[in-house]
N, CA and C atoms as a LAMMPS dump frame, in Angstrom:
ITEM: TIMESTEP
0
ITEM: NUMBER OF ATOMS
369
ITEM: BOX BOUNDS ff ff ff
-5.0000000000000000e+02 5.0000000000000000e+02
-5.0000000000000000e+02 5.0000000000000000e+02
-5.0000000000000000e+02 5.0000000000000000e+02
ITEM: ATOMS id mol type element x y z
1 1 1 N 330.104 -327.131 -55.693
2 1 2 C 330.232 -325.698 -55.515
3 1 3 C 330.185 -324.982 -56.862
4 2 1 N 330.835 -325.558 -58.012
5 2 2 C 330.874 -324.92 -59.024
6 2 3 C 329.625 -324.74 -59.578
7 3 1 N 329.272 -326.041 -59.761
8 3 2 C 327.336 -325.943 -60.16
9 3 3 C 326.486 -325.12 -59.203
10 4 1 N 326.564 -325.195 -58.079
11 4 2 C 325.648 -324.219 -57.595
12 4 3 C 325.93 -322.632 -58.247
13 5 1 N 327.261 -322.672 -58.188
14 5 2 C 327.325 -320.977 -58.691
15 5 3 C 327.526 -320.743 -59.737
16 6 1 N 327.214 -322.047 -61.105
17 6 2 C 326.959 -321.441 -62.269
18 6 3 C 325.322 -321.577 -62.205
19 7 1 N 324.745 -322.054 -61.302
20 7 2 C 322.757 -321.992 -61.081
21 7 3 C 322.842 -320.56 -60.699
22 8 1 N 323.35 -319.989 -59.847
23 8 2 C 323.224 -318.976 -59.362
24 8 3 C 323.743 -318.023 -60.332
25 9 1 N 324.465 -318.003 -61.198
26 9 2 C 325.413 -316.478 -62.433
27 9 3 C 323.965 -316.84 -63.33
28 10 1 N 323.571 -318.108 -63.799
29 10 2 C 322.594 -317.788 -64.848
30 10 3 C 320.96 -317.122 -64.664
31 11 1 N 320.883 -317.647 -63.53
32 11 2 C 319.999 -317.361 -62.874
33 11 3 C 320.04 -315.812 -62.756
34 12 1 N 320.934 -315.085 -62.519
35 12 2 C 321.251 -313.655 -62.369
36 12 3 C 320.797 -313.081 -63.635
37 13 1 N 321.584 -313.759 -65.216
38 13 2 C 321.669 -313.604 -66.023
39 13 3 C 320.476 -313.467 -66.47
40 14 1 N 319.069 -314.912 -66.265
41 14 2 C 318.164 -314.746 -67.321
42 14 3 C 316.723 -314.161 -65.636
43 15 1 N 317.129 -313.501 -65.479
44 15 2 C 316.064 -312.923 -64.17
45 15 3 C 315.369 -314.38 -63.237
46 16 1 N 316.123 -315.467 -63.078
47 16 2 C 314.999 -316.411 -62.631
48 16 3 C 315.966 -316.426 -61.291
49 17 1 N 315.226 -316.942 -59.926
50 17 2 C 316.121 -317.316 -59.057
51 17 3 C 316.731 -318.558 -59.454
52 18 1 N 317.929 -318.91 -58.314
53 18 2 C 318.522 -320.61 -58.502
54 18 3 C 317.578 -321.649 -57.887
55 19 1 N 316.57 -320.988 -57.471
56 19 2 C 315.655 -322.367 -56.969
57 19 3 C 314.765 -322.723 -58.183
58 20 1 N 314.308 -321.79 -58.799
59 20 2 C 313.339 -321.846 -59.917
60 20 3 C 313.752 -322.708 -60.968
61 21 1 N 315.633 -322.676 -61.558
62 21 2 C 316.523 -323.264 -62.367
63 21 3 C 316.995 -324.231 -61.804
64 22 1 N 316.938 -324.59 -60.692
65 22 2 C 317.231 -325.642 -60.038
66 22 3 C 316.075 -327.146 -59.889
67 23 1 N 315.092 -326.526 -60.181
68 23 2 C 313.874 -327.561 -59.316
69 23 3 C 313.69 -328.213 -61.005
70 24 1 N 313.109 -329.331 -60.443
71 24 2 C 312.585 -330.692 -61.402
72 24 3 C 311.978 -330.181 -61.802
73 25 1 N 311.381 -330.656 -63.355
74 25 2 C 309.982 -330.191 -63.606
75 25 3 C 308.936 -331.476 -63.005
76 26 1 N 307.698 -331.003 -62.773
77 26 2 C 306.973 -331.796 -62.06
78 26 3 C 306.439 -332.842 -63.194
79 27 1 N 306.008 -334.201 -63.145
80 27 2 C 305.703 -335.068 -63.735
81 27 3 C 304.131 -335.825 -63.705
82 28 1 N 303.861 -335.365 -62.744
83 28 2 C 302.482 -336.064 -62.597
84 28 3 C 302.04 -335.138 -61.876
85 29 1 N 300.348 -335.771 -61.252
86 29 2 C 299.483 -334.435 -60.795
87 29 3 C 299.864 -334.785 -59.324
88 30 1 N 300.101 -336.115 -59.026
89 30 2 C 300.285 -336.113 -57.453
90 30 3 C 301.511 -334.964 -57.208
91 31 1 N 302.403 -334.736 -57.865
92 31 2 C 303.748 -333.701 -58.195
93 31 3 C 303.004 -332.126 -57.95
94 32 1 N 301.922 -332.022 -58.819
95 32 2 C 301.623 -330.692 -58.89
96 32 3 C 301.164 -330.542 -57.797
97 33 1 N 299.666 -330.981 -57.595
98 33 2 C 299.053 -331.484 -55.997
99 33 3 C 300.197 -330.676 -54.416
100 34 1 N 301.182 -331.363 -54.642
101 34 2 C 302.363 -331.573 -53.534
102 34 3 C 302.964 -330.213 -53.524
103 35 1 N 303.226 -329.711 -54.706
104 35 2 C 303.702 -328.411 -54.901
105 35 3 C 303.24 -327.218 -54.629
106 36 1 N 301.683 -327.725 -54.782
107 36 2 C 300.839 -325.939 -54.355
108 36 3 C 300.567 -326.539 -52.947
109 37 1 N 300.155 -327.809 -52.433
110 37 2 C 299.893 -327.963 -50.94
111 37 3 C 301.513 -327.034 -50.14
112 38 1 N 302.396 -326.788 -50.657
113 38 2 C 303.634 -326.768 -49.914
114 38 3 C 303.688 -324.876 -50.101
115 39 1 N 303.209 -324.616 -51.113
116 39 2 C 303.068 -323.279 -50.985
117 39 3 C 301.781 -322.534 -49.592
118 40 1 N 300.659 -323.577 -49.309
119 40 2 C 299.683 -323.437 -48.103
120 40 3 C 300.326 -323.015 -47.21
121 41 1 N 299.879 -321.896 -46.75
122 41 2 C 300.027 -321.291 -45.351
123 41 3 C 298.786 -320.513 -44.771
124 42 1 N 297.916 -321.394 -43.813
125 42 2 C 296.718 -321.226 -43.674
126 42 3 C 296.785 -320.255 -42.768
127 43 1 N 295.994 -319.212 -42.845
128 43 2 C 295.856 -317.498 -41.78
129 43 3 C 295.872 -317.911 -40.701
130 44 1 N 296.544 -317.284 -39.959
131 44 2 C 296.861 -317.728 -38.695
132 44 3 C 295.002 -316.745 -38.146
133 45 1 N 294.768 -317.75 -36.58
134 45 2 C 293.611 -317.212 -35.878
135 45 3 C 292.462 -317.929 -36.542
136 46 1 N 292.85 -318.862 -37.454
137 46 2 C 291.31 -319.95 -38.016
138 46 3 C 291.459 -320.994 -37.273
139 47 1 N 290.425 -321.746 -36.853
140 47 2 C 290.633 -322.914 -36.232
141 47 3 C 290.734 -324.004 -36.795
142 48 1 N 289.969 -323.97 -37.468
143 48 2 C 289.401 -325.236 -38.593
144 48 3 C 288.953 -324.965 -39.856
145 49 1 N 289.354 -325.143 -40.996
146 49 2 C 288.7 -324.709 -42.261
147 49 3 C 289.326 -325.595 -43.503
148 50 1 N 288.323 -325.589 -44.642
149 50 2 C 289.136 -326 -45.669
150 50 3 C 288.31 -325.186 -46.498
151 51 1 N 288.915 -325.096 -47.961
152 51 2 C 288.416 -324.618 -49.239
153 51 3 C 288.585 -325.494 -50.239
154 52 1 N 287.866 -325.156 -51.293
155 52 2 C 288.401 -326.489 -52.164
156 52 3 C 288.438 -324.935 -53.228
157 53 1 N 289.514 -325.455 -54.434
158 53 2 C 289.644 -323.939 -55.416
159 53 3 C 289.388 -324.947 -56.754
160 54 1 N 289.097 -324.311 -57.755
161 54 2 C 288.935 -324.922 -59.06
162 54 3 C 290.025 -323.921 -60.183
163 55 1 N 290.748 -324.502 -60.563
164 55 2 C 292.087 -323.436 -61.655
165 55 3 C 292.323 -324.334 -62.849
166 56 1 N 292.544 -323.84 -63.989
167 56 2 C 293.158 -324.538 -64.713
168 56 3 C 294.501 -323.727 -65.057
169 57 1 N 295.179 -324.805 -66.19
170 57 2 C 297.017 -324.327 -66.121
171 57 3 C 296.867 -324.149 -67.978
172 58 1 N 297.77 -323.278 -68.099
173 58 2 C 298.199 -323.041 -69.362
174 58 3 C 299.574 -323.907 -69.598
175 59 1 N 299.814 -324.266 -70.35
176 59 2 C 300.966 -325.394 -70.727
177 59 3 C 303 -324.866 -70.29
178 60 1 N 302.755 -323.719 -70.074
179 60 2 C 303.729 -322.885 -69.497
180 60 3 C 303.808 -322.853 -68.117
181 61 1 N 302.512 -323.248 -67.32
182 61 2 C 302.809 -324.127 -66.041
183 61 3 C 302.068 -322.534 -65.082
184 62 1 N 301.086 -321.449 -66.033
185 62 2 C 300.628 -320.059 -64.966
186 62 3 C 298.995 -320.659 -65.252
187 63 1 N 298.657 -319.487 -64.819
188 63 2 C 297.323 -320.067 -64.698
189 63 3 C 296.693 -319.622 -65.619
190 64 1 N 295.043 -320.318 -65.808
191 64 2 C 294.177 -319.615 -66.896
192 64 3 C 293.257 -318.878 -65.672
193 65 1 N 293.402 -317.517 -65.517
194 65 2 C 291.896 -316.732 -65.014
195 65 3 C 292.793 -316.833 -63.438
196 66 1 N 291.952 -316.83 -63.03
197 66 2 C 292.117 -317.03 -61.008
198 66 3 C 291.552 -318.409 -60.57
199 67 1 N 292.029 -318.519 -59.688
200 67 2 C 291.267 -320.046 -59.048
201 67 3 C 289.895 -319.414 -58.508
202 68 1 N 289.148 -320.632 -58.596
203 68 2 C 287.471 -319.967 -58.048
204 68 3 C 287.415 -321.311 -56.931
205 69 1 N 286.92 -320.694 -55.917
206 69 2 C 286.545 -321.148 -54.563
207 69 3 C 285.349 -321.933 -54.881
208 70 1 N 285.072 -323.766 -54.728
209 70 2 C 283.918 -324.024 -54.867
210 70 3 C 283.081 -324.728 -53.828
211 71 1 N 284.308 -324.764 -52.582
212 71 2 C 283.846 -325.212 -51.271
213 71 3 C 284.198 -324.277 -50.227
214 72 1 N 283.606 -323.787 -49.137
215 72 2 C 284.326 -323.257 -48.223
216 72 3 C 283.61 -323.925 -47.181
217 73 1 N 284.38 -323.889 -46.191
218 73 2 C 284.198 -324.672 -44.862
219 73 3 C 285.099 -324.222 -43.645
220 74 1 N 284.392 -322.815 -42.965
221 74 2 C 285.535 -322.604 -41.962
222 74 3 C 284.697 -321.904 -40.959
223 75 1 N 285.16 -322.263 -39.961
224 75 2 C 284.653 -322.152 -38.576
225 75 3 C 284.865 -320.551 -38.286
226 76 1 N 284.048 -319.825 -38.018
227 76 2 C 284.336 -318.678 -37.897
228 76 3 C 283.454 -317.524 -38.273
229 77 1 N 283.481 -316.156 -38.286
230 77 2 C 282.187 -315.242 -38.918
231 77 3 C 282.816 -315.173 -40.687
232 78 1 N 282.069 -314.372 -41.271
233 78 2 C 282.106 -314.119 -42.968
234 78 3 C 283.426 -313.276 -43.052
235 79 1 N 283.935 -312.356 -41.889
236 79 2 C 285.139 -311.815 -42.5
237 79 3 C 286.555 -312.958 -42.452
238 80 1 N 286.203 -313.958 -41.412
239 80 2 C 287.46 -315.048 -41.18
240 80 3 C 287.215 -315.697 -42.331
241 81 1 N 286.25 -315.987 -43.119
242 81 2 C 285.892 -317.18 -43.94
243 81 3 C 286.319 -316.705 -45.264
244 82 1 N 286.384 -315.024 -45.532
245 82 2 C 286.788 -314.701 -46.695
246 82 3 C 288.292 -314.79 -46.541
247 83 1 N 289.052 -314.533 -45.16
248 83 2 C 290.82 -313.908 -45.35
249 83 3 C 290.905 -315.744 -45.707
250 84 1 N 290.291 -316.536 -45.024
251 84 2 C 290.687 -318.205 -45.268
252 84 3 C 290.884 -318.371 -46.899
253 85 1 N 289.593 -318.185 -47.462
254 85 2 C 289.459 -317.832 -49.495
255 85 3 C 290.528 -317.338 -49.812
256 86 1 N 291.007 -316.018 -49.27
257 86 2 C 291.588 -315.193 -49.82
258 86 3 C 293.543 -315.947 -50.092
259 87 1 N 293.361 -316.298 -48.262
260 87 2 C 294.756 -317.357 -48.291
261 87 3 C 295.209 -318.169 -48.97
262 88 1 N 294.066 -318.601 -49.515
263 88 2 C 294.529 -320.36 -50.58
264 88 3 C 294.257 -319.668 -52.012
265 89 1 N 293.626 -318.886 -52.575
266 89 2 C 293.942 -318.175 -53.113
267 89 3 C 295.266 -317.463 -53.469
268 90 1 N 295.283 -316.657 -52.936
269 90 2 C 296.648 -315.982 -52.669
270 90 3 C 297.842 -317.177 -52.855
271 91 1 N 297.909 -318.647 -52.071
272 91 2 C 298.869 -319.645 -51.982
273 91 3 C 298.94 -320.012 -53.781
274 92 1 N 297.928 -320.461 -54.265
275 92 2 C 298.454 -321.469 -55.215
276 92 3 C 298.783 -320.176 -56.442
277 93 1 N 298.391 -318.576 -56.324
278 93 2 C 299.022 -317.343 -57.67
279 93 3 C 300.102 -317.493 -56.684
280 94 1 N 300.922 -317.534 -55.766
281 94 2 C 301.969 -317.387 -55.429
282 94 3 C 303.326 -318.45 -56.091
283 95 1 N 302.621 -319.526 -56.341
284 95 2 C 303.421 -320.726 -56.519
285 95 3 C 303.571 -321.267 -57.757
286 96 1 N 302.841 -320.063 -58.946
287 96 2 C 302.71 -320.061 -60.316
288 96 3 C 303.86 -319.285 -60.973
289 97 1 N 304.51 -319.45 -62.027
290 97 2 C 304.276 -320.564 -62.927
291 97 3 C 304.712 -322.089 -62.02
292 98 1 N 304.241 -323.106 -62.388
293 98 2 C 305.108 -324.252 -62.161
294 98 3 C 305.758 -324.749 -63.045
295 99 1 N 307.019 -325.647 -63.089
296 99 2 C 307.854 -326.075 -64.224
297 99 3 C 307.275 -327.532 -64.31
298 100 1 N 306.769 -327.539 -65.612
299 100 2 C 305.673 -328.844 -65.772
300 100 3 C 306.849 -330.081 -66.369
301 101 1 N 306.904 -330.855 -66.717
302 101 2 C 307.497 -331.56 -67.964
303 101 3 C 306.81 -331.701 -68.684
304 102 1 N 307.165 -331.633 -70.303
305 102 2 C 306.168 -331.415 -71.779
306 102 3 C 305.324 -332.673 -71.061
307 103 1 N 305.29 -333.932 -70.73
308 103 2 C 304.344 -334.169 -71.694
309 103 3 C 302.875 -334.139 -70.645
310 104 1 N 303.191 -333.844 -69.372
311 104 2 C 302.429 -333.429 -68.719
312 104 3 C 301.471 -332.09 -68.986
313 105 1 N 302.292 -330.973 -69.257
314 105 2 C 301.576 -330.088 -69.668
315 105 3 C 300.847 -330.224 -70.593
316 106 1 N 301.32 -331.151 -71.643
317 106 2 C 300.704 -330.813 -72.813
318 106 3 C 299.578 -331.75 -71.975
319 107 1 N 299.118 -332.654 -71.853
320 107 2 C 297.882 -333.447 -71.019
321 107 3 C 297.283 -332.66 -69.87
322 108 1 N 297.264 -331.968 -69.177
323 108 2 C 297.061 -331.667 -68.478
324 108 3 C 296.134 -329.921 -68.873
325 109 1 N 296.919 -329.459 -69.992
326 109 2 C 296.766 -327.701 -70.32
327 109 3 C 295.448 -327.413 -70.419
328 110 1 N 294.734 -326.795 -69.83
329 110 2 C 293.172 -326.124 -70.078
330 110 3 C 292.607 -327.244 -69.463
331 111 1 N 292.981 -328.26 -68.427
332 111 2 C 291.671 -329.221 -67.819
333 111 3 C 291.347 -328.012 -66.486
334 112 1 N 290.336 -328.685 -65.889
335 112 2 C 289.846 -328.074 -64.415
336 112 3 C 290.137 -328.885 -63.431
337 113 1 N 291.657 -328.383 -62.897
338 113 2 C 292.001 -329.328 -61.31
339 113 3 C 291.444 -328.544 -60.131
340 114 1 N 291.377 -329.542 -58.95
341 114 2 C 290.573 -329.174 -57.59
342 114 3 C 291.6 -329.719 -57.088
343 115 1 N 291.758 -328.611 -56.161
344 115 2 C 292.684 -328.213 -54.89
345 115 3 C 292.312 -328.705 -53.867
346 116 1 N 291.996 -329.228 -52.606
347 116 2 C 291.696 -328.754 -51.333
348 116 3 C 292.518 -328.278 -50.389
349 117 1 N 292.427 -327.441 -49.89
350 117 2 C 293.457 -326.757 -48.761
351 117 3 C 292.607 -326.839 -47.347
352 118 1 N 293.436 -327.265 -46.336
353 118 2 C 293.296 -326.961 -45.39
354 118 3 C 294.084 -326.553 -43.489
355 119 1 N 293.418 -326.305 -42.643
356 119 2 C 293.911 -326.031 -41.659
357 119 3 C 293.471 -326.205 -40.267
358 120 1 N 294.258 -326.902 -39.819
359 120 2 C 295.126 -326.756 -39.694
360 120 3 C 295.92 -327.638 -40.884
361 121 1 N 296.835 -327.125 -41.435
362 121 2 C 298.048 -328.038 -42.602
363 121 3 C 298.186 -329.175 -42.516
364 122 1 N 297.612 -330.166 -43.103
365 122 2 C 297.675 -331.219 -43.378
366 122 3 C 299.006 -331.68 -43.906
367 123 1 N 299.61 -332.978 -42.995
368 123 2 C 300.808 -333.795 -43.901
369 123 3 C 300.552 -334.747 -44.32
């Protein structure tokens, strides 16, 4: 109890929530991978779709630029196929910064990782 509510006073203190000060830093890419798949929440009214996104990370764990869409694959007309883009999009700037561990970031900073998202949500 006490630790949770000194996560929670500092957390107040330096603007971060207690989940943000609370969570591991991630260690590997299967880690990162797991982390933005968990931020996915595929638009509801698609049937079937995936995207694949291309992003790279700055060593602070935000992004460089926007993720760029380099697959799309979704059942549907051009306005369903963009809100699908727009979703996984939208998912992995939502779930930025991530808390890397050094020595990951530092290996990892300015490469080009590929995402795939899809939906229905894959476990």
């Amino acid at each position: 109890m006490k630790i949770a509510c000194g996560i929670a006073l500092a957390a107040l203190i330096i603007g971060q929530s207690a989940e943000e000060l609370a969570a591991e830093p991630l260690n590997t890419m299967d880690d990162v991978g797991s982390a933005l798949q968990n931020c996915w929440d595929p638009p509801s009214g698609t049937a079937k779709g995936s995207v694949t996104l291309q992003f790279s990370f700055k060593r602070d764990g935000s992004l460089i630029g926007l993720p760029k869409a380099t697959s799309i694959r979704v059942d549907g007309n051009a306005d369903q196929r963009k809100q699908f883009v727009q979703a996984a999009t939208d998912a992995v700037q939502k779930c930025v910064p991530l808390a890397l561990a050094p020595k990951l970031a530092d290996g990892m900073a300015g490469t080009v990782f590929t995402l795939q998202l899809a939906s229905p949500k894959q476990k």
